[in-house]
C-alpha positions as CSV (number, residue, x, y, z in Angstrom):
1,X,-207.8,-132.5,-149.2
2,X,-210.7,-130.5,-150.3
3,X,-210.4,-127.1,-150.9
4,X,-212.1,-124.7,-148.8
5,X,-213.3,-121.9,-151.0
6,X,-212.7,-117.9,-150.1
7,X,-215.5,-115.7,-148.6
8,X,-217.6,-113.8,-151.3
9,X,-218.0,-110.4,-150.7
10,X,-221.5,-109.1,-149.6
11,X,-223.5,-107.6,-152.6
12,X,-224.8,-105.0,-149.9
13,X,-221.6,-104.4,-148.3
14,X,-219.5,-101.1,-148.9
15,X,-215.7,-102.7,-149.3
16,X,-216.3,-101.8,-153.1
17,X,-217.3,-98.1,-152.0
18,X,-213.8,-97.7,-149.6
19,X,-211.9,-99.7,-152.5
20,X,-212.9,-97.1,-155.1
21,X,-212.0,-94.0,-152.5
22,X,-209.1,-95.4,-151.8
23,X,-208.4,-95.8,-155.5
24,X,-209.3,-92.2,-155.4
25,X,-207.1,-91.0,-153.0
26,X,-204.3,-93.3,-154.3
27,X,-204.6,-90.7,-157.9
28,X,-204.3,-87.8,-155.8
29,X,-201.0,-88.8,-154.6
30,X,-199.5,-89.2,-157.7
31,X,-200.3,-92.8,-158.9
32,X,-201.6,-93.3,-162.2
33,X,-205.6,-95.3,-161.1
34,X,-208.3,-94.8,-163.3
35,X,-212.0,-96.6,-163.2
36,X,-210.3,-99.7,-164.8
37,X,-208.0,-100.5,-162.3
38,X,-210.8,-99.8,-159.4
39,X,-212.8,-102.6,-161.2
40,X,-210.4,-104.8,-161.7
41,X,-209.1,-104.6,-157.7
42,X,-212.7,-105.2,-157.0
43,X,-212.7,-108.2,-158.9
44,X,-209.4,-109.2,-157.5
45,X,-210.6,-109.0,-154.0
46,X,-213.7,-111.0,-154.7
47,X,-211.8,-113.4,-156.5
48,X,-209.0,-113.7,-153.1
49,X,-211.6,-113.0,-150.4
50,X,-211.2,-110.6,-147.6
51,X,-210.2,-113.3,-144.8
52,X,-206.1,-112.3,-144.5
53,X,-204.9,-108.9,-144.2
54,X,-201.4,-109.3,-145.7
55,X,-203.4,-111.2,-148.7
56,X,-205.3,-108.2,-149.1
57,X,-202.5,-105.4,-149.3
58,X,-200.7,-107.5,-151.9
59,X,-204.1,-107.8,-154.0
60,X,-204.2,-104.5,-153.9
61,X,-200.6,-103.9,-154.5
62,X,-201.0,-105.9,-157.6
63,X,-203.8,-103.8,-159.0
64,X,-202.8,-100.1,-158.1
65,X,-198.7,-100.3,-158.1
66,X,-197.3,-100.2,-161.7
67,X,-193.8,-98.5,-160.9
68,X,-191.3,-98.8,-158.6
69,X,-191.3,-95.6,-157.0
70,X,-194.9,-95.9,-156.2
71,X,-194.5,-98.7,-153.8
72,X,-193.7,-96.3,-150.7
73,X,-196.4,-94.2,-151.0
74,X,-199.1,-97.3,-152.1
75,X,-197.7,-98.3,-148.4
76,X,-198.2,-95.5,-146.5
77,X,-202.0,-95.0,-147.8
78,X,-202.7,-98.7,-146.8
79,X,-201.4,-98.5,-143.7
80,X,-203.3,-95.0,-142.8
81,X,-206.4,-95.7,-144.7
82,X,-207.1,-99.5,-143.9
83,X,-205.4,-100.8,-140.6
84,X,-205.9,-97.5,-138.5
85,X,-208.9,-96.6,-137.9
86,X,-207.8,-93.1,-136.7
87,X,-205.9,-93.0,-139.4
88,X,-207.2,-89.2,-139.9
89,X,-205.2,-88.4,-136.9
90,X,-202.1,-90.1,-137.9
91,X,-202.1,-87.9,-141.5
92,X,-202.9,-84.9,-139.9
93,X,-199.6,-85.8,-137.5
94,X,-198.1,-85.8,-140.3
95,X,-198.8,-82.6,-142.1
96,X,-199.4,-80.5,-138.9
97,X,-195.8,-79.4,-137.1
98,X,-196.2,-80.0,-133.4
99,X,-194.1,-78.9,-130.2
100,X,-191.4,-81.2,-129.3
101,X,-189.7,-79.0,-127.1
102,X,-186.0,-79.4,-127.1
103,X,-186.2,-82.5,-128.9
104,X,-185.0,-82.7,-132.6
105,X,-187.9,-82.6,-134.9
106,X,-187.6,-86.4,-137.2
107,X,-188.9,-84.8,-140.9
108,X,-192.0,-87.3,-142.3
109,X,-191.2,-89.9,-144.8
110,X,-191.8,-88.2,-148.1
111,X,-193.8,-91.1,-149.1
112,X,-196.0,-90.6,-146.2
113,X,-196.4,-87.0,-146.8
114,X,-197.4,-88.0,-150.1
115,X,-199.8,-90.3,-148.8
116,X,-201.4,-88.4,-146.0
117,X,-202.0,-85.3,-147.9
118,X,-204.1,-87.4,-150.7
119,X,-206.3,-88.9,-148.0
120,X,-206.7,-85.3,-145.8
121,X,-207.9,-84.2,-149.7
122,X,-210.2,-86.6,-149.9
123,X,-214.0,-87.1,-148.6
124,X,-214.1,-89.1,-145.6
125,X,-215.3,-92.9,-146.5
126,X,-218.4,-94.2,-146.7
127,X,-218.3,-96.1,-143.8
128,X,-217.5,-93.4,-141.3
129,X,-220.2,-90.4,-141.8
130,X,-219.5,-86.8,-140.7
131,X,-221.8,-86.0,-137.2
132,X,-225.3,-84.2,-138.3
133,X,-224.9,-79.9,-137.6
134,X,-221.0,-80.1,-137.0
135,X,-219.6,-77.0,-137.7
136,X,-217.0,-76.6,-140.2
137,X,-213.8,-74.7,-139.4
138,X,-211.7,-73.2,-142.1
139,X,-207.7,-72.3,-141.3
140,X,-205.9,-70.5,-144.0
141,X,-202.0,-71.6,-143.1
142,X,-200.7,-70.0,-145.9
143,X,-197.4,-67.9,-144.6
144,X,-197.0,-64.1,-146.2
145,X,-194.3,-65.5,-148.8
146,X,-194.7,-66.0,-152.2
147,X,-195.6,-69.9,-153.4
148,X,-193.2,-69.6,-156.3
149,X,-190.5,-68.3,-153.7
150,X,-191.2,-71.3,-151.5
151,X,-191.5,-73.8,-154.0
152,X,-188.2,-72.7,-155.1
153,X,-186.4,-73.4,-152.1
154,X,-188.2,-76.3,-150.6
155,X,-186.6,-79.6,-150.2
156,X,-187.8,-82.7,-153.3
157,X,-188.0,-85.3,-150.5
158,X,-190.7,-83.0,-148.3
159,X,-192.5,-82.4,-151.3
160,X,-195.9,-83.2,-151.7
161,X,-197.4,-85.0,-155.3
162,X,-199.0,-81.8,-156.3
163,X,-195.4,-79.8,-155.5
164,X,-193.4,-82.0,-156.9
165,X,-195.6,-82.2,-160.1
166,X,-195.1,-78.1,-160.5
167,X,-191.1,-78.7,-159.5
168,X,-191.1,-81.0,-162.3
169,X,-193.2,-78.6,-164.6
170,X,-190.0,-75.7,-163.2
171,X,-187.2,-77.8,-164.2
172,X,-188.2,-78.7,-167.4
173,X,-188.6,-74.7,-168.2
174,X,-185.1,-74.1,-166.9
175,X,-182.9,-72.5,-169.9
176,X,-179.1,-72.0,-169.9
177,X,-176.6,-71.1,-172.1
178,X,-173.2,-72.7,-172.7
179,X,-169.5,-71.7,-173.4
180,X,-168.9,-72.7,-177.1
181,X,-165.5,-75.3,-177.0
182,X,-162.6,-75.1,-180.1
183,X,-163.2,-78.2,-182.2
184,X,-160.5,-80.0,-184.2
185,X,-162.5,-79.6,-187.2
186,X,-161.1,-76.5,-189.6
187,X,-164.0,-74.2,-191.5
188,X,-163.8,-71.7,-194.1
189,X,-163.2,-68.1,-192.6
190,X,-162.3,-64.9,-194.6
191,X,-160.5,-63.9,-191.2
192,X,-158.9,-67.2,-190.6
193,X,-155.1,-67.3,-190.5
194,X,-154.4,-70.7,-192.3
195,X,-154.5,-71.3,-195.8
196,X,-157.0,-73.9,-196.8
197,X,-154.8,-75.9,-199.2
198,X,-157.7,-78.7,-200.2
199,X,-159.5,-75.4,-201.8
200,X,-156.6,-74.0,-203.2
201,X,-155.6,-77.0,-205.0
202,X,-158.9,-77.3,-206.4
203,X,-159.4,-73.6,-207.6
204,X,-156.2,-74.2,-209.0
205,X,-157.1,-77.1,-211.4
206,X,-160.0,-75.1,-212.4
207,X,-157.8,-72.4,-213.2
208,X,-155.2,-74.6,-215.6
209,X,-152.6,-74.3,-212.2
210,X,-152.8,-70.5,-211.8
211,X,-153.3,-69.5,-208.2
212,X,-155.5,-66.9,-207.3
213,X,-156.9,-65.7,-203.6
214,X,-156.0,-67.8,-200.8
215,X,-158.9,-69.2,-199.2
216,X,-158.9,-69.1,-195.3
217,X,-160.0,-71.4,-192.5
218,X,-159.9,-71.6,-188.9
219,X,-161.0,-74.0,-186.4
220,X,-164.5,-74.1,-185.6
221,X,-166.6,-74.0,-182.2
222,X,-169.2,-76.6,-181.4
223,X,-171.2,-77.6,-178.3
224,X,-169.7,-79.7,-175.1
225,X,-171.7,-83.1,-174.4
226,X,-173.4,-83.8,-171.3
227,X,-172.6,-87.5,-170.0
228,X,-174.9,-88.2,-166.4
229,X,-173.9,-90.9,-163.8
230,X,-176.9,-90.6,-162.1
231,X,-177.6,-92.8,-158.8
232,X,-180.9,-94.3,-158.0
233,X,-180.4,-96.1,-154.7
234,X,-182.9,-96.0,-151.8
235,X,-181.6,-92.9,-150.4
236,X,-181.0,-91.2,-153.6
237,X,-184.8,-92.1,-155.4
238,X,-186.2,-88.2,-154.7
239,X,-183.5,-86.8,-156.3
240,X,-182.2,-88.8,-159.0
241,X,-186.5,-88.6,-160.5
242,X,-186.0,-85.2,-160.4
243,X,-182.6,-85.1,-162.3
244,X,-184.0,-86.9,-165.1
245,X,-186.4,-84.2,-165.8
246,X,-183.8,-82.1,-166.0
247,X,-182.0,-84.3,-168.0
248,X,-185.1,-85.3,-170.3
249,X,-185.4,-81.3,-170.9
250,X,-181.8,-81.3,-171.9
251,X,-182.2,-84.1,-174.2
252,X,-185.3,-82.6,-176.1
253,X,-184.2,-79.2,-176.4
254,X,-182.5,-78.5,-179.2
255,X,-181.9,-74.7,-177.9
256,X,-179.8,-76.2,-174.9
257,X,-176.8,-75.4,-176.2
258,X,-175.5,-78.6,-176.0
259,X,-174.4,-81.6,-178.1
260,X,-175.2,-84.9,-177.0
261,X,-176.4,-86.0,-174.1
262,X,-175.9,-89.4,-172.8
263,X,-177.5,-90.9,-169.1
264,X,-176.8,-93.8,-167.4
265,X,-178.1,-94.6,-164.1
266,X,-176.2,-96.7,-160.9
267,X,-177.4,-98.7,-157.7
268,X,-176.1,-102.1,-157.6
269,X,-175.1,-102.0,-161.5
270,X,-174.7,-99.4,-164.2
271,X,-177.8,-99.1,-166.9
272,X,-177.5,-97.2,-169.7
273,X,-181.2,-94.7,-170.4
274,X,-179.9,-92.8,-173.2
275,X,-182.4,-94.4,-175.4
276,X,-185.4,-93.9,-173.1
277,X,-184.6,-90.0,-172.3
278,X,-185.0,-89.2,-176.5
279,X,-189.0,-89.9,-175.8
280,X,-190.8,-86.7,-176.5
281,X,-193.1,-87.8,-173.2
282,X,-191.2,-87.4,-170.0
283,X,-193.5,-90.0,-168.4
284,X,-193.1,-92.3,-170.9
285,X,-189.5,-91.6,-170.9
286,X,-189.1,-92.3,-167.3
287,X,-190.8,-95.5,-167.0
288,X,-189.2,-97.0,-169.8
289,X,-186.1,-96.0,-167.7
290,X,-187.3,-97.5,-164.7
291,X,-188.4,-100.8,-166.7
292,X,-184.9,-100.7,-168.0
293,X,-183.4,-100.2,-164.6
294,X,-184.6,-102.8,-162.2
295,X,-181.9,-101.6,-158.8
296,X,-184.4,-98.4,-158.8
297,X,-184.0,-98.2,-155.1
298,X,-182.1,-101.0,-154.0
299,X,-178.2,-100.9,-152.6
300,X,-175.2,-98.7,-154.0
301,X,-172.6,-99.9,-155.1
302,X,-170.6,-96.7,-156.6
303,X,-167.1,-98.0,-157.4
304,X,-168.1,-101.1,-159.3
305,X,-170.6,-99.1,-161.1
306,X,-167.8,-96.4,-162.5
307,X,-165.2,-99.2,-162.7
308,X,-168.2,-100.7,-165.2
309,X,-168.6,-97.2,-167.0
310,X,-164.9,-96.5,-167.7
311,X,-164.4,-100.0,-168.7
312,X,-167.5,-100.2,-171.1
313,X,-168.6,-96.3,-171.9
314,X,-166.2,-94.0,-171.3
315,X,-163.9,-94.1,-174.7
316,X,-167.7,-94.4,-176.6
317,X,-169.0,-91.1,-174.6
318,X,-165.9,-88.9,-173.6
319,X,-163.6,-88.7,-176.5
320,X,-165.2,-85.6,-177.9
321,X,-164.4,-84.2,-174.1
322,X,-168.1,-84.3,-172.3
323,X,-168.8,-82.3,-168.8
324,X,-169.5,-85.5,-167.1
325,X,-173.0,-85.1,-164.4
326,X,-172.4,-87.1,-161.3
327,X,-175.2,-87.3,-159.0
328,X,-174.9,-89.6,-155.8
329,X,-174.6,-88.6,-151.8
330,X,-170.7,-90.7,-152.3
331,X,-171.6,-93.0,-149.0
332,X,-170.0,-96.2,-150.3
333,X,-169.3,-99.2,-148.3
334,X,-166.5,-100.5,-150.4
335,X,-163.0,-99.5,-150.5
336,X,-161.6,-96.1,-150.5
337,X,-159.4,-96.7,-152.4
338,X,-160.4,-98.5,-155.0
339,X,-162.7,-94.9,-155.4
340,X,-160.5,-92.8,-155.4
341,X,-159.0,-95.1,-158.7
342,X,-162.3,-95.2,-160.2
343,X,-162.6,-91.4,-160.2
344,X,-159.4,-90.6,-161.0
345,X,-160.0,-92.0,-164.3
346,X,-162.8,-90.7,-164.7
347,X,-161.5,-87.0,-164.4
348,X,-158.4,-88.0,-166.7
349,X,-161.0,-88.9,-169.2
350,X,-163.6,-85.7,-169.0
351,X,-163.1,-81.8,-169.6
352,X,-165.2,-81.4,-166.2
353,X,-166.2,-83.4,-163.5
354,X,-169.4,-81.8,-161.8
355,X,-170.9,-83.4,-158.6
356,X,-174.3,-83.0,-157.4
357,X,-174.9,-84.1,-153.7
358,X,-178.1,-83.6,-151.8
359,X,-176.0,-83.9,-148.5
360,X,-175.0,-80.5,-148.9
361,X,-178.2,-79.1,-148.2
362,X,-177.2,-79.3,-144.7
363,X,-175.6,-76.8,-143.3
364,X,-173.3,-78.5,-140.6
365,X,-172.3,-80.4,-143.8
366,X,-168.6,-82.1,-143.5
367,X,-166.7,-84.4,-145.9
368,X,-166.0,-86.9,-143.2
369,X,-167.5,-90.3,-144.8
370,X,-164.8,-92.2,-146.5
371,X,-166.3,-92.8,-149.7
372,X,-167.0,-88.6,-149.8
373,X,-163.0,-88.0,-149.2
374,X,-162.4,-90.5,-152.1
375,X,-164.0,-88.4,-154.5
376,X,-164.0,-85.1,-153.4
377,X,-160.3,-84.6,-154.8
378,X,-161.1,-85.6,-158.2
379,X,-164.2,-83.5,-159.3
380,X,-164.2,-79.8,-160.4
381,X,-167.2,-78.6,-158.8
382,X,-169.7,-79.8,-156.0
383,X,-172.9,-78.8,-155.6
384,X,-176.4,-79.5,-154.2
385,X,-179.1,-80.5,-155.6
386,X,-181.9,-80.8,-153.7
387,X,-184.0,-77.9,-154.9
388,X,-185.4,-76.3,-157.9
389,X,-182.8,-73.2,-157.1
390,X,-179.5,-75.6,-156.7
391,X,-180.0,-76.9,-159.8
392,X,-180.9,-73.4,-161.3
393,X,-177.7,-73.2,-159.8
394,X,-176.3,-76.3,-161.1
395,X,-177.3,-74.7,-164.6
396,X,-175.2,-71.8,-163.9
397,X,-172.1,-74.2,-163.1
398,X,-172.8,-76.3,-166.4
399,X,-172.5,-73.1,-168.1
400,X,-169.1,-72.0,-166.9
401,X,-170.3,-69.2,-164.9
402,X,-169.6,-70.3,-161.5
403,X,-166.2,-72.6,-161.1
404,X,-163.9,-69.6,-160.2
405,X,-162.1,-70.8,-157.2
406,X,-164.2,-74.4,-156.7
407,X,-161.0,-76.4,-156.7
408,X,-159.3,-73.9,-154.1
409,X,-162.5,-74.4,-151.8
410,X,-163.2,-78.0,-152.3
411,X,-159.1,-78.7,-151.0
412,X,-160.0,-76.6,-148.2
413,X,-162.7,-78.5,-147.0
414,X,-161.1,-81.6,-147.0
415,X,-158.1,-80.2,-145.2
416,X,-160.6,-78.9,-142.5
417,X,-161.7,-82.9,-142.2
418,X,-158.4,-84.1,-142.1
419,X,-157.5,-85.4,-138.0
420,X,-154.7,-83.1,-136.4
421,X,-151.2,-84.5,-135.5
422,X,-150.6,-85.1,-131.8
């Protein structure tokens, strides 16, 4: 059967013209598009035609998406910019809070925050002009409290591009100190209190066997490691991006305070990044780290994923006693119990077991999920981090500076969970 060839596109039409602003708006919310992408999707759609909407979105897709985590957001701005054509009500829905009355207010979809503020940014298309002598009418919604203040405390998943690009700026400047940790190593130290008898020995053979002063030693101090389990499931994809700044800023500062640093990252299998997060270039860094890791936002599957670490990783990365990072929300649909095995091992094997779980940015927070009960026993601290000021405070835990009385708390708020006999 012959083949029926596409529809050209018009030489006089404007699909070009809405293909480059929506390339445009596409760059304001955070994707990587420049002129030779535009060029290339116009191509692509001429190539394709313009007869089959579903066609279309994945031509575009093609041209404009180059990372994982920019497929929500590549979604939104098609839906909004090309099949609605009110979509300028829909983003302004979106940005704008509006009275629900008594009904529980459903937070937007970060990537269609994302989405609809690029596009409210932008110029309206070319195909849709502006009514002649409109009047223009200019609301300043800025609220009396500082933008540094707010920023601080504002959630990663209702963050827009431009916020989350100055978050990410914040974390990376975040400095902390650490408690120094004995090593087994000896050093030479006039106020030591054990005789170094290698030295002795040898000013003694110099010396034709006479013994002089007594050299000194003492063991030395040296830096903990950092080792980060690091989950980048579908719920987890805000925060765990985020993380890895922080982790990247760890990795390539050498005034950290600490030794090495070693990140892996989980969904449906465990991926080791350490390589990726030596990059000078945090962007670089973290797409080699999302080529590497191709579960970025799939399923979870957390005790296969430490069963795979302490099987494979954790006599390689713990035996100089590393602070191990955990960061995952702990809702697992396998066994309990097989957890609560996982990371009991894992604490036997690590001087400290931090958690970091965005669930606890609620405040009616309660360990009552399974997998969350599993765990909670076996780590030494547990905190948010959903914010630039948990993981300031997460810093501040890292550093020693904040476990007094964790344990004590954490038992309590698992016995508060635990269902009352009749």
């Amino acid at each position: 059967m012959a083949r029926i060839g596409a529809p050209r596109i018009p030489e006089d039409g404007r699909l070009a013209e809405n293909i480059a602003h929506f390339a445009r708006a596409l760059r304001a919310a955070g994707l990587k598009v420049g002129p030779g992408r535009v060029s290339d999707a116009v191509r692509a759609v001429e190539a394709a035609g313009f007869s089959d909407r579903r066609d279309f979105y994945w031509v575009l897709h093609a041209c404009f998406v180059s990372r994982p985590e920019e497929r929500t957001v590549f979604a939104q701005a098609f839906r909004l910019f090309w099949r609605d054509p009110r979509y300028l009500e829909h983003m302004m829905a979106l940005l704008v809070p509006s009275v629900r009355g008594v009904q529980e207010e459903r937070p937007a979809d970060p990537g269609a925050r994302r989405a609809a503020e690029a596009l409210t940014q932008e110029a309206p298309p070319p195909s849709e002009e502006p009514p002649a002598g409109e009047d223009v009418v200019e609301i300043d919604a800025r609220t009396t409290a500082s933008a540094d203040e707010r920023l601080r405390s504002l959630d990663f998943a209702q963050m827009s591009a431009e916020e989350m690009r100055a978050a990410e700026r914040a974390v990376s400047r975040l400095a902390f100190g650490l408690p120094q940790i004995q090593s087994r190593r000896m050093r030479a130290d006039k106020a030591g209190r054990s005789p170094d008898w290698r030295r002795v020995l040898a000013a003694s053979a110099r010396r034709g066997g006479e013994i002089g002063a007594l050299p000194m030693r003492k063991k030395g101090v040296r830096p903990p490691d950092l080792v980060a389990l690091c989950d980048i499931s579908g719920s987890m994809s805000e925060y765990s991006r985020i993380v890895l700044h922080f982790l990247h800023a760890v990795s390539n500062r050498r005034d950290a305070g600490w030794g090495r640093v070693h990140a892996f990252t989980f969904g449906t299998r465990l991926t080791n990044i350490t390589r990726h997060l030596e990059r000078q270039d945090v962007d670089a860094a973290l797409a080699a780290a999302g080529r590497e890791a191709p579960d970025w936002e799939g399923g979870t599957r957390i005790a296969e994923s430490l069963a795979a670490f302490n099987r494979d990783w954790s006599r390689r990365v713990l035996a100089r006693g590393a602070i191990v990072l955990l960061i995952t929300d702990g809702l697992e649909r396998g066994a309990p119990d097989q957890l609560a095995r996982q990371m009991e091992r894992l604490r036997l094997s690590a001087r400290r077991v931090v958690w970091v779980n965005p669930l606890l940015r609620f405040d009616g927070f309660s360990p009552r999920a399974a997998g969350i009960r599993s765990m909670l026993p076996h780590v030494d601290s547990f905190r948010a981090g959903h914010s630039i000021r948990a993981l300031e405070d997460l810093a501040a835990v890292l550093a020693g500076s904040m476990d007094a009385g964790e344990r004590g708390r954490l038992r309590t708020m698992l016995r508060a969970t635990e269902p009352t006999q009749p």
